[in-house]
Structure formats: C-alpha cells, structure tokens
C-alpha positions in Angstrom: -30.2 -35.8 21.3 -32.8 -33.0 21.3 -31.6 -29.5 20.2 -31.9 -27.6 23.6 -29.5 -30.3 24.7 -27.3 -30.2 21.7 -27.1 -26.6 22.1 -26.3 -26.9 26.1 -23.2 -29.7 25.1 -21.9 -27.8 22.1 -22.1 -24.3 23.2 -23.7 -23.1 19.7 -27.1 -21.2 20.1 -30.6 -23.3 19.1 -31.1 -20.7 17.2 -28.2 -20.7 15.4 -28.6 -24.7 14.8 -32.0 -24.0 13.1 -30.2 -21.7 11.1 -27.9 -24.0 10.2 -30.7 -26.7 9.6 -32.3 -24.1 7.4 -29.3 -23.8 4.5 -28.5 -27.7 4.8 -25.0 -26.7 6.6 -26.2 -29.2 9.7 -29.1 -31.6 9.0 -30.3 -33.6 12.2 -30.3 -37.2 11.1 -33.7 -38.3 12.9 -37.2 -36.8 13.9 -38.9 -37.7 17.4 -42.5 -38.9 17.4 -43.4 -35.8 18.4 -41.4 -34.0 15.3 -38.7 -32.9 16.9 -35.0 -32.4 15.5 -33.2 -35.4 17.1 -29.0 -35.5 16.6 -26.8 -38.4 15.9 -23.2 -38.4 17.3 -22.3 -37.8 13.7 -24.2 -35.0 13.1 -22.5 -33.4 16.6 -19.3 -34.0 15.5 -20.1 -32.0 12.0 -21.8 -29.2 14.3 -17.8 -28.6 15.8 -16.6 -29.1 12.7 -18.6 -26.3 11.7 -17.9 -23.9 14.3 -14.0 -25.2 14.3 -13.9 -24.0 10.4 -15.8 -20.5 11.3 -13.0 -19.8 14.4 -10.7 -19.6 11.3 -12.5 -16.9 9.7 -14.5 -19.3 6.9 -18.3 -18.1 5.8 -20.7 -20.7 5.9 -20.6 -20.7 2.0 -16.6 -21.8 2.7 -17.5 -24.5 5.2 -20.4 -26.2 3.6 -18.0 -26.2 0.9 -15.3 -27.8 2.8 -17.3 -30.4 4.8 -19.5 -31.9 1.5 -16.8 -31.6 -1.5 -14.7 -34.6 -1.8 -12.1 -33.3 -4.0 -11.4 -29.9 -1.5 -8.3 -29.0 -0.9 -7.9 -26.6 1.9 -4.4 -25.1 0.8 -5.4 -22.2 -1.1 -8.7 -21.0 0.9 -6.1 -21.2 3.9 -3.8 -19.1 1.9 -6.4 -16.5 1.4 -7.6 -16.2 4.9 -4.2 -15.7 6.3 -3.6 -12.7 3.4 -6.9 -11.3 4.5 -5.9 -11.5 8.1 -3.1 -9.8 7.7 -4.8 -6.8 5.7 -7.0 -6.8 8.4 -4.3 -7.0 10.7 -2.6 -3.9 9.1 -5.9 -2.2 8.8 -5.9 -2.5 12.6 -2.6 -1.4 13.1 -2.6 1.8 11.1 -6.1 3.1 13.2 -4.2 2.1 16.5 -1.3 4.3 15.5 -3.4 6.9 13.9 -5.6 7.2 17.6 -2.0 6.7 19.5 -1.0 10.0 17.3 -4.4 12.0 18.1 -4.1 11.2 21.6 -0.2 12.1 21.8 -1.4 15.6 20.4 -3.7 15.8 23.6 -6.7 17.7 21.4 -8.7 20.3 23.4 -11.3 19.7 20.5 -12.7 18.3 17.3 -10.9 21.1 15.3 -7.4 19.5 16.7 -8.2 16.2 15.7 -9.2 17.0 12.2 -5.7 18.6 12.1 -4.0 15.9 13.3 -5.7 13.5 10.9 -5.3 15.9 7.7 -1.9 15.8 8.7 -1.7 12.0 8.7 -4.0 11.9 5.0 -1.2 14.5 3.8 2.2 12.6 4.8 0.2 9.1 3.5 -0.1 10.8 0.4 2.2 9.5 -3.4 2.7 13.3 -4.1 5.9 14.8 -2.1 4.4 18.8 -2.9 1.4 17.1 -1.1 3.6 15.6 1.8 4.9 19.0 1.6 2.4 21.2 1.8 1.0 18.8 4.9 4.5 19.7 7.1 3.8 23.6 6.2 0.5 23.9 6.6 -0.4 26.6 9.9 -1.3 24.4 12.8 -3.3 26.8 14.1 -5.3 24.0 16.4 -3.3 21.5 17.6 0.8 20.7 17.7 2.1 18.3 15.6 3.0 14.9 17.8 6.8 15.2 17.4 6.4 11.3 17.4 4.9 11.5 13.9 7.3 14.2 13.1 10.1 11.1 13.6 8.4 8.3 11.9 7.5 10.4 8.7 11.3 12.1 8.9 13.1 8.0 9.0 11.0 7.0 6.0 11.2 10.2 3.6 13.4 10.0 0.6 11.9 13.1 -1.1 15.1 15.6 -0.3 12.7 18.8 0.2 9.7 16.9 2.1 12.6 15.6 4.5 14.1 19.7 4.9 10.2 20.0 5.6 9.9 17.6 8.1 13.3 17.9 9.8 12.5 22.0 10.0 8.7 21.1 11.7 10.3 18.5 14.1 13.4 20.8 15.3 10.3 23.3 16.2 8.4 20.8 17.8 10.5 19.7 20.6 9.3 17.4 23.5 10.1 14.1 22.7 11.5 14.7 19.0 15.2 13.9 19.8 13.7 10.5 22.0 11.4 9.5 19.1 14.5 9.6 16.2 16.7 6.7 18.7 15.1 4.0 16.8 16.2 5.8 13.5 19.6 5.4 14.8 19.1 1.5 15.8 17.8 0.5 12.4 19.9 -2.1 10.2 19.2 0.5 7.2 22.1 3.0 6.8 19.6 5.3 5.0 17.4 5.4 7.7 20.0 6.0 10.0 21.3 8.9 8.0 17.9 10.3 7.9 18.0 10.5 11.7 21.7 12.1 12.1 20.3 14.7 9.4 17.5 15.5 11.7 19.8 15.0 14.8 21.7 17.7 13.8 19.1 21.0 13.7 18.6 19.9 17.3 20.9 21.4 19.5 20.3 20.2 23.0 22.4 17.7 25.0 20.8 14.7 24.3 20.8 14.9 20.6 24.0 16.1 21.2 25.1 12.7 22.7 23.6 10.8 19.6 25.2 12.2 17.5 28.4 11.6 19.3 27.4 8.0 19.5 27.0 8.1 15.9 30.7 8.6 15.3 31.0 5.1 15.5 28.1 4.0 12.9 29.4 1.7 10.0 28.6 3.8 7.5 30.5 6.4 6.6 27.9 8.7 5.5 26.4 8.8 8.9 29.6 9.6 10.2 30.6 12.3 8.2 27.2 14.1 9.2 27.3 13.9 12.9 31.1 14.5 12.6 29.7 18.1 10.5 27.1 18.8 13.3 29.1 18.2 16.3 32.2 20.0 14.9 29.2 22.8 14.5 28.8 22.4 18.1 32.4 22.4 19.4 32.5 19.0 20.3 36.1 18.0 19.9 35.3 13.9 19.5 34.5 14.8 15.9 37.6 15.8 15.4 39.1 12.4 13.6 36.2 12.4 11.5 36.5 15.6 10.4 40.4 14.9 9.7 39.2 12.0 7.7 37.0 13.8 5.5 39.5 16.2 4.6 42.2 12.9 3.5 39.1 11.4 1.9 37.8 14.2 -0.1 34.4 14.6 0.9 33.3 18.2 2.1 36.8 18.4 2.8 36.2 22.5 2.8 33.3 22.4 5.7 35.8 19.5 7.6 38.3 22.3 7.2 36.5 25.0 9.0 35.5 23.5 11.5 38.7 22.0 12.2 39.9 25.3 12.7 37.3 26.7 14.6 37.4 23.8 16.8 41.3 24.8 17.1 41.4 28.0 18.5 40.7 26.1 22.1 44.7 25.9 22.9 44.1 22.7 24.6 43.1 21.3 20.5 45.4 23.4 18.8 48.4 21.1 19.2 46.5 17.9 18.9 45.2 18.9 15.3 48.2 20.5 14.0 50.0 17.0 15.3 47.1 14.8 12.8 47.6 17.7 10.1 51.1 17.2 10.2 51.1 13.4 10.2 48.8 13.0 7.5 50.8 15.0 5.1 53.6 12.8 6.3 51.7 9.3 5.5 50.6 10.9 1.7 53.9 12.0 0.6 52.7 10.5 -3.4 49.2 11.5 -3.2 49.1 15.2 -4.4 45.4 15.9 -3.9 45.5 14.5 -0.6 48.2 16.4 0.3 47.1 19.7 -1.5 43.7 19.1 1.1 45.9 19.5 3.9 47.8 22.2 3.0 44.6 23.9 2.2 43.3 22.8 5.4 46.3 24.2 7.6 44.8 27.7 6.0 42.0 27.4 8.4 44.1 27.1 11.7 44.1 30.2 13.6 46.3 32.9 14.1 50.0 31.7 12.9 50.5 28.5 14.5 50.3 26.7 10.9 52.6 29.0 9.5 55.3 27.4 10.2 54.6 24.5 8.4 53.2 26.0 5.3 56.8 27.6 5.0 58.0 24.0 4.9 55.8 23.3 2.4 56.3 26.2 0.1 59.3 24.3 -0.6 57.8 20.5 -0.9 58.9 18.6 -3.9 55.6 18.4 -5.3 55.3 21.8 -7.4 51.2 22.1 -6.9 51.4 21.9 -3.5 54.3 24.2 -3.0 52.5 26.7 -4.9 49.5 26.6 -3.0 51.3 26.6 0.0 53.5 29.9 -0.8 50.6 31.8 -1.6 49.2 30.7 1.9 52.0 32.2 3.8 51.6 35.5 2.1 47.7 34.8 3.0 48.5 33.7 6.5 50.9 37.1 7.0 48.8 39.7 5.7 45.8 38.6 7.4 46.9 37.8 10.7 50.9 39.3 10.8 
C-alpha cells in the first residue's frame, strides 16, 4: 500500500509518516519499481501502534522504545505519565480557578486583575506575615472575590492570617456567608470551625441560620462557637449550649453573660432559671460544677436569682456557700 493511501486508511498525515520513516519509528517494508514507500499489513499495524502509544502522552523517544525492546516493561513509564498527568491536571485546575476568581471580581481594567492575582501570589505564599500582609493590603482597584475570601479562610491555620481573612471577608459581603456552606459540609471539624469563626462576624440572617444549624455539629468546638455568636445575637436556641459550657467549663464566664442577657426576655427568664436550677440539682458532689452555676445565676437580671442564691448561701458545700452569700449582698446592693 502506497503512502497517500496509507495515510487516507490510518488517518496519520504523509507527512508525518515520512517523519516517522525518517527516525526509523516506521520503516515501510518494500519499495515500488518506481521507488516508492510501499506498506506491509505489518508495518500498518505498527503505524497504530504508534499513534495508540502517543494518545497516551508517550514521545516518540518512549514508543520507539516500547515497540523494539524486548525486555520493556510498560509498568513504570505508565506510572510516570499518569503522575505527570495529574501535575498537569492540577496545573490546569489552579489557572481555571485563578481566571474563575479574576472574572468573579468583574475587573474594569488591567490594574484590577494585577490585584486580584497579587492577591492570589500572596495567600499561595509559606510565609503567614506574607499571607498577611496580602489580606491588608488597600484594594484600591478591584474588590476582593468574597469567594476567595472563603476558600483561603477554610484552609488557614495561622490564628492571625485567619482574624485577617475573617475581618476582609465580613467587609466584603455578597456571596461571603454562601461561599463558607461548604466549610460547614466538610468531614474535617477544623475546617468546619474555621467557618463558624467566620460565620460569626457576619450578622445577617442567613449566617444567622448556619450558625443555628451548627448547634447540632458533632464536634463540640463548633458548637460552643455558634452557641457564643448566636447567644451574641439573641437567638434563644443557643441557649442549651450555652448552659452546657457553663457545666463543662469552657468559657463558662462569656456562656454566663449571655445567658443572662438572653434572660431579661421574660418569656426566657423562667426557662433558664428552671436548667440553672436543675443542673445544680444533678451536680450535688461536683463543687466546681456547681460553684459555675452559682456564679452563673450572678448574671440573671434584676432579682429573679436571688432567691436561689439565698438557698445556697446555706448549701453544704462551704465554697459554694461562700460564693453564694457574697452574691446576695452583690445581687442587693446593685439591683435592691
């Protein structure tokens, strides 16, 4: 078979089978009278072979390698093409979200989309002052996408660079309460905590309802902090979880506050003198529990705990009743 109809059958180019006559990758077997290439059925078969072994991603080098060595084992040059098509793969991935994030920022000009990528170079970057410094910088061009805000917030660990990023993102707005939801879905507590940090300098509605949401989280970490910022907020659901953290121990004093604050709606007054009261009743031999409470019942408002500090002023563990006298003379003088 004559090369313009070899090329016709196997859809490779006659130029690109002279080429590969040229480095010995595909020989024609024969010669017409006339001198021109003539193909065998073998030497077909090798030509998609050849063009088989370069859809994978193989250089010629590779193939001609892998067609004339006996001994070749493919194993490990497959190996290394899938590694480098996954770096490629990743390569890709990072410039698609690196032109999503320019085009999210809607740039009026060049100037905004060198922000926007100095931005990206500063939160990729090993240093946290460097991450830092990237969150602070003016944006005197173009607004941060609060979408990058999000995904840097979920995976920082540096304490301060988070405060950075959770401060930047609370000022951006628009979608920055939508873009933290997957924070919240994610199988890693620390991730999840990230977001109900970030959740909580955000005071409209619908982080308001994650938060809530995220009463129920597993961890208990990310339950203490959306009980802290909704009991901030007034929202009475947080009210168990605050009650819990002053049993447990855990920023028992801001649990306290709020419970009390929370409290001065009459319509919660009752309801969280009622848990006070029967957690001191189901911690009659722990003393620092107990002491927590009494502490606690401090915070309620006007005189409606007074009542029961009295009681305890006379409870048979001697801290306590201490602590507790001295909070009815408290109690009196500041709001008799």
């Amino acid at each position: 078979m004559l090369i313009g109809e070899v090329a016709r059958r196997s859809g490779v180019s006659a130029r690109m089978l002279r080429h590969y006559d040229s480095i010995g990758l595909v020989r024609p077997t024969g010669r017409t009278v006339g001198g021109y290439r003539e193909y065998t059925p073998e030497d077909i078969r090798r030509i998609f072979h050849v063009e088989g072994l370069r859809s994978l991603g193989l250089s010629l080098r590779q193939i001609a390698r892998t067609l004339d060595d006996p001994g070749f084992t493919p194993s490990a040059l497959v190996g290394d093409l899938i590694r480098q098509a996954e770096e490629r793969l990743d390569r890709e991935h990072q410039l698609l979200e690196r032109l999503r994030t320019v085009d999210a920022a809607e740039p009026a000009g060049w100037q905004d989309v060198a922000r926007i990528v100095e931005l990206l170079h500063g939160l990729g970057s090993p240093s946290a002052a460097r991450r830092q410094q990237a969150v602070l910088a003016p944006a005197e061009h173009a607004s941060v996408p609060a979408e990058l805000l999000a995904r840097a917030v979920l995976t920082e660990s540096d304490p301060n660079v988070a405060g950075a990023l959770r401060w930047a993102l609370a000022r951006a707005g628009g979608d920055g309460v939508a873009s933290l939801a997957s924070g919240l879905a994610s199988d890693d507590a620390d991730v999840r905590r990230r977001a109900v940090l970030a959740l909580a300098e955000m005071p409209d509605d619908e982080a308001t309802a994650m938060l809530t949401d995220a009463l129920g989280d597993t961890d208990t970490t990310v339950r203490r902090h959306a009980a802290l910022a909704l009991g901030a907020r007034g929202v009475t659901a947080a009210v168990p979880t605050l009650l819990g953290m002053v049993v447990e121990g855990p920023n028992d004093v801001e649990a306290a506050e709020l419970l009390g604050t929370l409290a001065r709606d009459a319509r919660q007054a009752d309801r969280i003198m009622a848990a006070l009261v029967d957690e001191l009743a189901a911690h009659t031999a722990d003393s620092a529990v107990r002491m927590r409470l009494t502490q606690a019942l401090a915070e309620m408002p006007g005189t409606i705990a007074l009542s029961t500090l009295r009681q305890l002023a006379h409870d048979d563990d001697r801290p306590v009743a201490l602590v507790a006298s001295a909070l009815v003379q408290l109690v009196r003088a500041d709001r008799g």
